[in-house]
C-alpha positions as CSV (number, residue, x, y, z in Angstrom):
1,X,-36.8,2.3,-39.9
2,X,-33.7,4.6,-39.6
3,X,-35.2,6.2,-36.3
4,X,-35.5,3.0,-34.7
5,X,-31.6,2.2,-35.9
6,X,-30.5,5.3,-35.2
7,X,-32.1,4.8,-31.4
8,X,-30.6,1.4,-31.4
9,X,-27.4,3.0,-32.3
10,X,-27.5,5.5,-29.6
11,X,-28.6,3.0,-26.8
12,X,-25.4,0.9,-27.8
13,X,-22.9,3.8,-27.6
14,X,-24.2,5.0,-24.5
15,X,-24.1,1.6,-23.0
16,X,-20.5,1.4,-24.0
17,X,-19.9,4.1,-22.9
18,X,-21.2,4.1,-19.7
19,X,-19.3,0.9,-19.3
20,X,-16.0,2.1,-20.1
21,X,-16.3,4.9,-17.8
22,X,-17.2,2.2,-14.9
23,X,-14.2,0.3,-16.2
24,X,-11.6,3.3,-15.4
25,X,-13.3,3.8,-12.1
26,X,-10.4,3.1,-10.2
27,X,-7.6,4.5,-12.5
28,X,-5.4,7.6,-12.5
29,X,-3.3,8.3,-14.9
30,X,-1.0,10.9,-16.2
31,X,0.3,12.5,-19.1
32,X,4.2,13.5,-19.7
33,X,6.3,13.8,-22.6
34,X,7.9,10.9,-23.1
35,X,4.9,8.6,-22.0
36,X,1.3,8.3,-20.2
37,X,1.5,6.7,-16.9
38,X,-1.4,4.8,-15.1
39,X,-2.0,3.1,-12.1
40,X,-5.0,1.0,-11.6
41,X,-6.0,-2.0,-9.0
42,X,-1.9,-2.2,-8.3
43,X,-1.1,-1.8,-11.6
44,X,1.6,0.2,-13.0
45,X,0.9,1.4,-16.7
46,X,2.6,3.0,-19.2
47,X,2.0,3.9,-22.7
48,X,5.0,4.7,-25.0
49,X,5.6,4.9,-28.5
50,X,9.2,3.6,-30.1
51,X,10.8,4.3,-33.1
52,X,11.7,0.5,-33.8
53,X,9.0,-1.8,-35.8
54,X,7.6,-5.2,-35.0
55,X,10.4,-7.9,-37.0
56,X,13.0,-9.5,-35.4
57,X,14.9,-6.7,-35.5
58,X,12.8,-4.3,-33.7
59,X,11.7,-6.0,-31.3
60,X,15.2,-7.2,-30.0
61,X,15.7,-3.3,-29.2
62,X,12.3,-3.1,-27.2
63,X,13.8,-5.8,-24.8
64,X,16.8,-4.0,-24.5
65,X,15.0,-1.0,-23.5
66,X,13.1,-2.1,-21.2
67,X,15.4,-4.4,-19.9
68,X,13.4,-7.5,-20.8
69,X,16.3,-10.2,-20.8
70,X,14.4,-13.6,-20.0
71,X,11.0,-12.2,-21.8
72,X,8.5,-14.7,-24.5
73,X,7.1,-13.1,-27.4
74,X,3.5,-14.1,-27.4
75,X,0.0,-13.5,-29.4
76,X,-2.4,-12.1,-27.5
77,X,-6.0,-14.2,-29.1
78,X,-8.2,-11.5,-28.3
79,X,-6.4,-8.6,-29.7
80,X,-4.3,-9.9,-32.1
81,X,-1.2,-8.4,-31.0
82,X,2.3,-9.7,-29.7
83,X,2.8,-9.3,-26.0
84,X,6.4,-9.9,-24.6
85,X,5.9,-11.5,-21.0
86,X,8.2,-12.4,-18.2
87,X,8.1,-12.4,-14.8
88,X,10.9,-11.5,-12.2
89,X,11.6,-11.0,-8.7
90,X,11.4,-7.7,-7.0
91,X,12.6,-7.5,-3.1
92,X,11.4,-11.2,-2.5
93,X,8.2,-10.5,-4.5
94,X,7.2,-12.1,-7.9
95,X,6.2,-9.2,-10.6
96,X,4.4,-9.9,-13.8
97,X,5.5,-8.0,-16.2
98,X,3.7,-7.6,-20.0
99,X,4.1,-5.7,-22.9
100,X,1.5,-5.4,-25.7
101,X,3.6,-4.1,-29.0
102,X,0.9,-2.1,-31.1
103,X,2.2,-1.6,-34.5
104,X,2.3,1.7,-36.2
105,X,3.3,3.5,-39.4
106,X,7.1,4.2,-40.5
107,X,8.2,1.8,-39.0
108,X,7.0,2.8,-35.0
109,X,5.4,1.2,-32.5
110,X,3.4,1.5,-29.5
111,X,4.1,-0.4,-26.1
112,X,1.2,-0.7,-23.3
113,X,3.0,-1.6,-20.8
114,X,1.9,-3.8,-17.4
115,X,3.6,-4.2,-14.2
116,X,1.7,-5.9,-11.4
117,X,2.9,-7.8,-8.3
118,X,2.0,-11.4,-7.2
119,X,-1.2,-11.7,-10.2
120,X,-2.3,-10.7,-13.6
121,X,-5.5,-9.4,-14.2
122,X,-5.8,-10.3,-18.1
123,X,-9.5,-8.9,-18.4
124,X,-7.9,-5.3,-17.6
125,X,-5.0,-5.2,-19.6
126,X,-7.5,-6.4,-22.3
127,X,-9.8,-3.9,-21.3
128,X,-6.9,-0.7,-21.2
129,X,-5.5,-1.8,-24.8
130,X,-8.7,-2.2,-26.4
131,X,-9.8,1.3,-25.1
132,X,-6.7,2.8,-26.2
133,X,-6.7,1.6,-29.4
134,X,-10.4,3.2,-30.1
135,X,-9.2,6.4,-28.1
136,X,-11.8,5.8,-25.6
137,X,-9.8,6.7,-22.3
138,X,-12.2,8.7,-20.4
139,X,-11.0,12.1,-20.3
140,X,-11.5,12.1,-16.5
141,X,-8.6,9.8,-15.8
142,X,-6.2,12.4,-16.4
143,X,-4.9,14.8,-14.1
144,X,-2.5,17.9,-14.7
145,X,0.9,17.1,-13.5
146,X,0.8,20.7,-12.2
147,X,-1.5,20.9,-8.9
148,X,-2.6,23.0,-6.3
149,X,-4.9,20.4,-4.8
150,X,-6.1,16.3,-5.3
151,X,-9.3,13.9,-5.7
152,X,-8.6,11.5,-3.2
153,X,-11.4,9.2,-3.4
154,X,-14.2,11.5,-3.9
155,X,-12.7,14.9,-1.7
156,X,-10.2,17.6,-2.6
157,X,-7.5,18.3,-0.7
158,X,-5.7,21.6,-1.4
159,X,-1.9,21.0,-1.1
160,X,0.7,23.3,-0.5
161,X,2.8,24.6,-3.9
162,X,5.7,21.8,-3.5
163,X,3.5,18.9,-3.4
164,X,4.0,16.9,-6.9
165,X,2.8,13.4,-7.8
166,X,5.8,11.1,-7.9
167,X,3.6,8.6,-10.6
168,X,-0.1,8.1,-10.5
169,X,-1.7,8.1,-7.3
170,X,1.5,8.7,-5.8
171,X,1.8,12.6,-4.5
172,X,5.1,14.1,-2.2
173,X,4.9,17.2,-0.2
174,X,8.9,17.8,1.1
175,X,8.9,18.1,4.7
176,X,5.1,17.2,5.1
177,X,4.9,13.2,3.7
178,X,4.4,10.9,1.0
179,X,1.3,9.2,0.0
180,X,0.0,6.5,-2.4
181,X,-3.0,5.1,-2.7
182,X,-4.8,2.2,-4.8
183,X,-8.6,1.6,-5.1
184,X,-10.1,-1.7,-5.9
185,X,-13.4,-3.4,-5.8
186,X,-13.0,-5.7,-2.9
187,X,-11.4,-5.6,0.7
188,X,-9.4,-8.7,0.2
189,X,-7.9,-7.4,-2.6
190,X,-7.3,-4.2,-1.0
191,X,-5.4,-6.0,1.7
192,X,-3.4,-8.4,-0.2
193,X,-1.8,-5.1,-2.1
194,X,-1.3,-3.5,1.2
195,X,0.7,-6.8,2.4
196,X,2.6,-7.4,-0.5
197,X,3.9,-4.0,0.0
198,X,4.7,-3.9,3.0
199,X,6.6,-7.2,2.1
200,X,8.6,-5.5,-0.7
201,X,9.3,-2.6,1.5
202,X,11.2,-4.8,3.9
203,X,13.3,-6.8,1.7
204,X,14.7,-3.1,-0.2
205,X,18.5,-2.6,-0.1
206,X,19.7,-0.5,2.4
207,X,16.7,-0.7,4.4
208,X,16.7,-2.3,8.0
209,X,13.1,-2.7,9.5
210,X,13.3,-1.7,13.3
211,X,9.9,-2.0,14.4
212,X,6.0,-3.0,13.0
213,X,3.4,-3.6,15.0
214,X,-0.6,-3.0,14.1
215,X,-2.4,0.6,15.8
216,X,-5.7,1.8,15.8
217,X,-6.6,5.2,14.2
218,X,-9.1,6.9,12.2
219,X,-8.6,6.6,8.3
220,X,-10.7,9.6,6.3
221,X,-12.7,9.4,9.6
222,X,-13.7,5.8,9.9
223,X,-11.7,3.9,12.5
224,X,-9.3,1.0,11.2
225,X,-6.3,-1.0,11.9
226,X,-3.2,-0.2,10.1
227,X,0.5,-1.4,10.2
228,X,2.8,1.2,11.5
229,X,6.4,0.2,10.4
230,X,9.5,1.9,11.2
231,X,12.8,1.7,8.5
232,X,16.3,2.6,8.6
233,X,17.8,3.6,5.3
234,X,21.1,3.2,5.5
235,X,22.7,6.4,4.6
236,X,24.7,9.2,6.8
237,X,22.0,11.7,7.4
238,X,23.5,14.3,6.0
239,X,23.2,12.6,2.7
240,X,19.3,12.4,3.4
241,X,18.6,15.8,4.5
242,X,18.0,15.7,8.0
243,X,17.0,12.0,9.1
244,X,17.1,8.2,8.0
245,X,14.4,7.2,9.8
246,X,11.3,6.6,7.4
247,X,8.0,5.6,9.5
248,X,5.3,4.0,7.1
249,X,1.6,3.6,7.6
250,X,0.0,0.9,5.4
251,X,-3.8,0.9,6.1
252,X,-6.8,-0.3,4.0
253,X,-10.5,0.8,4.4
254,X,-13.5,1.3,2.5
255,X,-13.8,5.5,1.6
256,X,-16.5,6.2,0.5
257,X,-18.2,3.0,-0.9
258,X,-14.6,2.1,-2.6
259,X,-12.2,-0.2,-0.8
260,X,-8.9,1.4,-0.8
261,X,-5.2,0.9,0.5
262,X,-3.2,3.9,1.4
263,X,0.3,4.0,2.0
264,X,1.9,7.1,3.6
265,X,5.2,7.6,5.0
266,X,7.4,10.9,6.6
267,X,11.1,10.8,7.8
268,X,11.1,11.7,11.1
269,X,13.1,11.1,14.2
270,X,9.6,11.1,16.2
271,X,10.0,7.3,17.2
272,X,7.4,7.3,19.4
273,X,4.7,8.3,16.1
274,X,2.8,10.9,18.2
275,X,2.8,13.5,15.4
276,X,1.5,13.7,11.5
277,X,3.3,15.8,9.4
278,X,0.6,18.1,7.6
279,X,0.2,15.8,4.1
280,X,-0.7,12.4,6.0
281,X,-2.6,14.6,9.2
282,X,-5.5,15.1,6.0
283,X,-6.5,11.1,6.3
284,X,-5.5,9.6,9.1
285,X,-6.2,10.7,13.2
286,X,-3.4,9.0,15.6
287,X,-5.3,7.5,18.8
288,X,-3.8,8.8,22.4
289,X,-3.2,6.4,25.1
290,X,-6.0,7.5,26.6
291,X,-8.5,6.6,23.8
292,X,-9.2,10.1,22.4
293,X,-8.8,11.1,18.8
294,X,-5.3,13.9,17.9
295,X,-6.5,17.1,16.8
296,X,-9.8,16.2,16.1
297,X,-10.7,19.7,16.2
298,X,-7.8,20.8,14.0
299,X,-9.4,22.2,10.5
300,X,-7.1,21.8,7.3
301,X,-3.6,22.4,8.0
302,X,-3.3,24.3,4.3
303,X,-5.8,26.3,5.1
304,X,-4.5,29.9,5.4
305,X,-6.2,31.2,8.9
306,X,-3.8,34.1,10.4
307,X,-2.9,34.0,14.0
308,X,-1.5,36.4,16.5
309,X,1.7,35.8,17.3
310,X,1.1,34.3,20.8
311,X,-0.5,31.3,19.0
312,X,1.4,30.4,16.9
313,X,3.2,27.0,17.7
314,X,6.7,26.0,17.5
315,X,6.0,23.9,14.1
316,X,4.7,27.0,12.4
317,X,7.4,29.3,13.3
318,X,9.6,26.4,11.8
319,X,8.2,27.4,8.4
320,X,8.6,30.7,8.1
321,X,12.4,30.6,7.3
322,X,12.6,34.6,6.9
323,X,15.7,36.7,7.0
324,X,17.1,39.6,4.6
325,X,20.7,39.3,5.8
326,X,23.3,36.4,6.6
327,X,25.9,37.1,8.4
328,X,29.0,35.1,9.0
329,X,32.7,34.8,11.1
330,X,34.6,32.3,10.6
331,X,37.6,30.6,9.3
332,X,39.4,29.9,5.3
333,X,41.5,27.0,5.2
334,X,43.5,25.9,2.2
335,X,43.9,22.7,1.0
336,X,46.2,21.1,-1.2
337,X,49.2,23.1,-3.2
338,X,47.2,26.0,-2.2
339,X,48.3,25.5,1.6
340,X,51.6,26.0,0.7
341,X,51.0,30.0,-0.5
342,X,49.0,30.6,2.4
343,X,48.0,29.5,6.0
344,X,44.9,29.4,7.7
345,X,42.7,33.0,8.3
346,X,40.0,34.7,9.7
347,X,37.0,35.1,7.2
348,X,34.2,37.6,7.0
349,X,30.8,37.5,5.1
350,X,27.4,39.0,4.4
351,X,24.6,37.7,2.3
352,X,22.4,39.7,1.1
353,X,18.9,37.6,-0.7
354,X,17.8,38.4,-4.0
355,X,15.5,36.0,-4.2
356,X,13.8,34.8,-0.7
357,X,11.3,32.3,-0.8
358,X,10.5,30.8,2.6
359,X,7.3,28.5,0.8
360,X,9.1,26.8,-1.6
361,X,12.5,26.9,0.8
362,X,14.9,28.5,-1.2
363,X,16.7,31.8,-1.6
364,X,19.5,33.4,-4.1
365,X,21.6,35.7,-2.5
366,X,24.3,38.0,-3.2
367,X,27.5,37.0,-1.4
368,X,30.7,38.7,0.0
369,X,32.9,36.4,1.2
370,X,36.2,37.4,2.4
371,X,39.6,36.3,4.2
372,X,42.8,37.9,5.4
373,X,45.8,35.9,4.3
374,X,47.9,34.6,7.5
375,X,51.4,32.7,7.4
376,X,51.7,33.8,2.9
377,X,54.7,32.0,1.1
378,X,56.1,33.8,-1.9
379,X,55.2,31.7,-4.9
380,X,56.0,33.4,-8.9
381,X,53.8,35.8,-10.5
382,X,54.6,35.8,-14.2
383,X,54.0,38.6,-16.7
384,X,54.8,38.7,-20.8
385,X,57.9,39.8,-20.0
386,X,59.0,38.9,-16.9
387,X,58.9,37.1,-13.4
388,X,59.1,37.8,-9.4
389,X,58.1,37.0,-6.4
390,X,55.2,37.7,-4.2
391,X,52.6,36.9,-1.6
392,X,48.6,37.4,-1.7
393,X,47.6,40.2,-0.1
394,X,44.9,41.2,2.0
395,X,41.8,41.1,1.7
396,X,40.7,38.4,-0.7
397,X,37.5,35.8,-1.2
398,X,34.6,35.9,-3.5
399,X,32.2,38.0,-5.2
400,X,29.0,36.4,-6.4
401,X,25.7,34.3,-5.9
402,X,24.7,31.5,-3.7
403,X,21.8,29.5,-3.8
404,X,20.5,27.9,-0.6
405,X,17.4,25.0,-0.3
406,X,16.4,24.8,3.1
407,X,14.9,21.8,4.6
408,X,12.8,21.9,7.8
409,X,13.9,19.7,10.8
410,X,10.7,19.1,12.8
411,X,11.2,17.2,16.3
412,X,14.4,18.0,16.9
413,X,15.6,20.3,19.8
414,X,19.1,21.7,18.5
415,X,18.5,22.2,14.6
416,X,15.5,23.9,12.9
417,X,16.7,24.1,9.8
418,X,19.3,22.2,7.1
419,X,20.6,24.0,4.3
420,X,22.3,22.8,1.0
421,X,24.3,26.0,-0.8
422,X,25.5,26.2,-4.2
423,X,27.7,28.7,-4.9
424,X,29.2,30.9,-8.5
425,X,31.5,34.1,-8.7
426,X,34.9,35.2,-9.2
427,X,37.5,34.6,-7.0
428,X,39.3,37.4,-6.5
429,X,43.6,37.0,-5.1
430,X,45.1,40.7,-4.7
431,X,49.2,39.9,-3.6
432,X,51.4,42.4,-2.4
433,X,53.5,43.3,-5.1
434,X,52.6,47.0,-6.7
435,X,52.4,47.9,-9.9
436,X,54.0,50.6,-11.6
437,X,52.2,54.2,-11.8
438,X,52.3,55.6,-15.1
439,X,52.2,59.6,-13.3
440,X,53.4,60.0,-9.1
441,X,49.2,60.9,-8.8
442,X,47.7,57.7,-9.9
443,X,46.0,54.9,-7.5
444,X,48.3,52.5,-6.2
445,X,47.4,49.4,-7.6
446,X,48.6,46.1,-6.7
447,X,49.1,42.6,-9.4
448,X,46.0,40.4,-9.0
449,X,44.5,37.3,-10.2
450,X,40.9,36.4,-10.8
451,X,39.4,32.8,-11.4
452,X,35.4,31.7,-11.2
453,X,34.8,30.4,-7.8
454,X,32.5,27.5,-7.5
455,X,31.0,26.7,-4.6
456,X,28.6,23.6,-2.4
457,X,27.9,23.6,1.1
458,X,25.7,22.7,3.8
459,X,24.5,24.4,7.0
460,X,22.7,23.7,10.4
461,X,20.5,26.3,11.9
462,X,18.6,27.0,15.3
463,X,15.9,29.4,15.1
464,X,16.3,32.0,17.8
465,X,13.6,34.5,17.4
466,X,10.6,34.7,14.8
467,X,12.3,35.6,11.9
468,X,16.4,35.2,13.2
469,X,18.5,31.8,13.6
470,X,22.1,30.9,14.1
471,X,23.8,28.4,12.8
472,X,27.0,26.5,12.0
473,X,28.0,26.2,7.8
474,X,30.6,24.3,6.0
475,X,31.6,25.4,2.4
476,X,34.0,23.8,-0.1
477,X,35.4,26.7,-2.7
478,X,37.4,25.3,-5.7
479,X,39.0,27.9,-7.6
480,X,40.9,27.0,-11.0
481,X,43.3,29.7,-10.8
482,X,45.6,27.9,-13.4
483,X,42.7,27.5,-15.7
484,X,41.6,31.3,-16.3
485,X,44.6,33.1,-15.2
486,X,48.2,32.8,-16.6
487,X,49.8,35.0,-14.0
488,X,50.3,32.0,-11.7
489,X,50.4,28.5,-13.8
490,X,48.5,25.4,-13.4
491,X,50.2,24.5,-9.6
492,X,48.9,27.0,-7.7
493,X,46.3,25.5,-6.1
494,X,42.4,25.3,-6.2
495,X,40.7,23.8,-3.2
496,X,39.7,25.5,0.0
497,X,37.1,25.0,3.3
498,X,35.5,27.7,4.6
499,X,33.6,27.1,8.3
500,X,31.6,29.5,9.9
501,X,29.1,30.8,12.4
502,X,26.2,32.6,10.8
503,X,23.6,35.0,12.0
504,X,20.3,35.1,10.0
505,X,18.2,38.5,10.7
């Protein structure tokens, strides 16, 4: 007798089991501090616990955050709990949106929380609470948020160390593309999640569509129609990096016996969509006019497979953004109250890197920065116990460190490269004005000021040779002398330009 319920036991745990684990078949999910985050069939999930309890009280502070302003508090019959629902309008595109409030002890609570577009899929949230509340979330839903690779669909792809997933399903490489996928048990569902977001993608702010029309091309190797759509954002470039155009792929397929929609997109000024960047060139083949397949013979593009020099392509040599020393010539201009001291002057600069990282596209270095006064205006130099007149002398600038992220330009004939700079030191203001030697054999030394120099800039570079570039930069410098130095007062000035060529070797 207690064999046969013990076997009995067993047969209904594994069948539970086995049917939970084909439940979560199509989910990803992923933990973080604050919250777990899911997606599943289009879903977006979260799980979250609040420090607020389930009267009147309470849950008045869950609507306010999350924003739930037109929300009804519900009972859920099958699980016994209260569910806030609502539904809104996202981008010309009805969300359901569903929160089941899990009550806890001292006065905390759990929220399981659904976002979905167009429909609800009440047998799934059902299905995701009731496993959570047993703790019977397969273990093989979660992913590290730290990655060196992905499962997508059944086959690993090895990413490069900047690639991070933006939410489940959702992973970015910078400067190689964007991709999200959804997996769900039909086509037609499939397809009805790729329209609807293609539909909401259209109807964002500051987005223009400029062109869609359907291609042909291979997706993970099986040949599909896909909608190629081409958006504006409307922002200066600069402000984005390098390009506002975003080119979009929606495509849905069956990989691998499950029926998936992937969306992947790249910025790019390549209107004419005959190249991949390396994260979307892993699923998807672009069709030639003549018919043929792109780089059909091309092996993973993160593979590491050396090449002599001679074959290596103009998009490789891109990447490897090397260079010890910056050089730069150029000019300071003040701005403000700090014109009035002093005019506009040559400036001088090297930078050497501490820390040079061409992979992950950044790089500390060590920077001299330095101009000689022209056109200087006496302005009063104050000590404890008395004042004159003076002028800065020569030469003055910065001391310090400057942090540059690069950002690759791909397709584009005049700039390679696009470079952000933030900089800290001292600024350091000699004038003319000596001060007084305590014996005829001391140093002359001259009345200073110094002040912390802060620092952001941008530059444009052209790659010239394998490991040299050239390129044009723009700093701003804003140094509170008033602030740290008592010598001079509060209307001295702070704010200053500094424009240069520089030489990368």
């Amino acid at each position: 007798m207690r064999l046969t319920i013990l076997t009995l036991t067993t047969i209904l745990s594994y069948g539970l089991f086995a049917q939970d684990e084909n439940r979560f078949r199509n989910f990803h999910g992923i933990k973080q501090t604050s919250a777990d985050f899911f997606e599943a069939e289009g879903y977006e999930i979260f799980i979250q616990q609040v420090d607020n309890g389930l009267n009147e009280k309470g849950i008045r502070k869950i609507k306010k955050k999350y924003s739930i302003k037109a929300g009804q508090l519900t009972t859920d019959s099958v699980l016994n709990l209260k569910v806030l629902t609502m539904t809104e309008e996202k981008n010309g595109v009805t969300a359901h949106l569903n929160y089941y409030l899990i009550p806890g002890a001292e006065n905390k609570s759990t929220v399981v929380g659904f976002i979905r577009l167009k429909t609800r899929d009440i047998g799934l949230e059902r299905d995701f609470v009731k496993s959570h509340l047993t703790n019977s979330v397969p273990p093989f839903v979660y992913t590290k948020l730290e990655i060196d690779s992905i499962d997508f669909v059944g086959r690993t792809i090895k990413l490069e160390p900047v690639c991070r997933w933006m939410s489940p399903h959702n992973i970015q490489c910078p400067d190689s593309g964007q991709m999200s996928w959804a997996i769900f048990d039909n086509l037609k569902q499939a397809e009805e999640y790729r329209d609807t977001q293609f539909e909401m993608a259209k109807n964002k702010n500051l987005v223009d569509l400029k062109e869609q029309r359907w291609i042909t091309l291979k997706f993970e190797g099986q040949e599909a129609k896909a909608l190629r759509a081409r958006f504006k954002i409307q922002m200066p470039k600069l402000v984005m990096g390098g390009s506002n155009i975003l080119v979009v792929y929606y495509v849905s397929g069956q990989v691998r016996g499950k029926y998936v929609t992937c969306i992947l997109s790249q910025y790019t000024d390549d209107t004419d969509g005959d190249r991949l960047p390396p994260l979307l060139s892993e699923v998807l083949t672009l069709q030639n006019p003549d018919g043929t397949w792109v780089g059909e013979e091309r092996t993973s593009i993160y593979e590491s497979n050396p090449k002599p020099d001679s074959l290596i392509d103009q998009n490789e040599k891109r990447i490897e953004d090397r260079g010890f020393v910056k050089l730069e010539a150029g000019i300071w201009i003040p701005v403000g109250k700090l014109s009035s001291k002093v005019g506009v002057s040559p400036n001088f600069g090297i930078h050497l890197a501490l820390i040079d990282n061409p992979k992950l596209r950044f790089r500390v270095d060590c920077i001299i920065s330095l101009f000689i006064p022209q056109n200087t205006k006496e302005f009063e130099y104050s000590l404890k116990d008395s004042v004159f007149m003076t002028k800065i002398g020569a030469p003055a600038g910065v001391f310090g460190l400057l942090l540059t992220k690069t950002k690759n330009i791909s397709n584009n004939t005049v700039i390679d490269y696009f470079d952000q700079t933030y900089g800290l030191g001292i600024g350091i203001f000699p004038t003319i004005t000596e001060e007084p030697k305590e014996n005829p054999e001391d140093r002359t030394k001259h009345y200073h000021f110094d002040t912390v120099h802060l620092s952001y800039g941008v530059a444009f570079r052209k790659k010239i040779f394998r490991h040299k570039s050239v390129g044009l930069a723009f700093r701003y410098n804003f140094t509170p002398t008033g602030w740290f130095d008592s010598n001079v007062g509060q209307g001295f000035g702070n704010s200053s330009v500094t424009t240069s060529l520089q030489l990368k070797i």
